[in-house]
N, C-alpha and C positions, 0 to 999 in steps of 0.2 A: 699432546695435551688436547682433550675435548672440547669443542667449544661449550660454555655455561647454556643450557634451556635459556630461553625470556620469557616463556611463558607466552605471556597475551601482548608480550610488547611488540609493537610494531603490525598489531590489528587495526588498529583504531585508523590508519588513513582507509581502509576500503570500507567501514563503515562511516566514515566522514563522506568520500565520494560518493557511497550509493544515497546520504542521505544529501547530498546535493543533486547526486541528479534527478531522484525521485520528488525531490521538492523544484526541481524547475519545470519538469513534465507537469505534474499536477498544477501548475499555477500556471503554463503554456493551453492545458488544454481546459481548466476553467477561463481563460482568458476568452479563447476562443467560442466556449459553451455561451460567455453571456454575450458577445456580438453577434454571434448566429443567430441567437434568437431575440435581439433587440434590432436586427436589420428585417430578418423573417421568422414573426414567431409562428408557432403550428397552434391554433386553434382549435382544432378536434381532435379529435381522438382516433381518427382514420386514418389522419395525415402524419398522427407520431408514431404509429404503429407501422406505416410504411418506411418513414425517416430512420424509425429502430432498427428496421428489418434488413438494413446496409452493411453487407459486410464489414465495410470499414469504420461504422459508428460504434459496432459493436465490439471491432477490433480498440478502437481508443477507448472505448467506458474500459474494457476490460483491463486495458494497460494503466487507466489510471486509477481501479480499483486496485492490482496488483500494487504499483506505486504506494499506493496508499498505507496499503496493508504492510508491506515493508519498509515504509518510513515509521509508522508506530511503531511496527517490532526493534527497530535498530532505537528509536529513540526511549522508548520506556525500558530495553534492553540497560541501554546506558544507565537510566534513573536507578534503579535496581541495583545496577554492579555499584551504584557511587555511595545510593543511600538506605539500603537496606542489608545491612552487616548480617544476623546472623544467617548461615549457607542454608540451613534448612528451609528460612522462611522464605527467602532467595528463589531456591528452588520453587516450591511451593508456589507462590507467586508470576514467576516465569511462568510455569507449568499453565496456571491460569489465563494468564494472558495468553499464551500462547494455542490454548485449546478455545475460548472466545475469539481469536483471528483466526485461525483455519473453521472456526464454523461460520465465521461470515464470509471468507474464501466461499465455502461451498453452498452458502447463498445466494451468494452473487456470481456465481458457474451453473447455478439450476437457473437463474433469472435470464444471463445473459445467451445460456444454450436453448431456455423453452423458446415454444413459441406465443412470442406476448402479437 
């Protein structure tokens, strides 16, 4: 005897996890954003342009853009499966969402790749 499909059951822990860990990165590295700059803030415009210009500043905006980006997609994902019944509009919906995050994905990959 085959086992039965579940379909979608037993999805829901790995979007529970990522929406935990993406929500503790982003509220680790806002933590950090506002003592950095309440211990030393940058006053000009020379001194953030160099601050930016660290690999690894740009390495965390990016990680907590991505973050970001994929905590609204898992969580408006969810809103959607729970409350928006019929499949087409569903669809439809996703779709939208989903084509407004990957355009600000690649806003913030031209932002964070030029040179500011």
């Amino acid at each position: 005897m085959r086992p039965r499909p579940t379909g979608s059951a037993h999805s829901g822990l790995g979007e529970w996890l990522l929406q935990r860990v993406t929500a503790v990165y982003m509220g680790v590295f806002v933590l950090y954003f506002v003592l950095r700059f309440a211990i030393a803030p940058i006053d000009v415009y020379a001194a953030w342009k160099v601050w930016f210009a660290s690999v690894a500043v740009r390495i965390g905006f990016a990680l907590f853009f991505a973050s970001a980006l994929l905590h609204s997609w898992v969580g408006m994902r969810s809103v959607f499966m729970d409350y928006v019944k019929p499949m087409w509009l569903r669809f439809v919906v996703q779709l939208v969402t989903a084509t407004v995050l990957l355009i600000l994905a690649l806003w913030v990959a031209q932002i964070l790749l030029g040179n500011t």
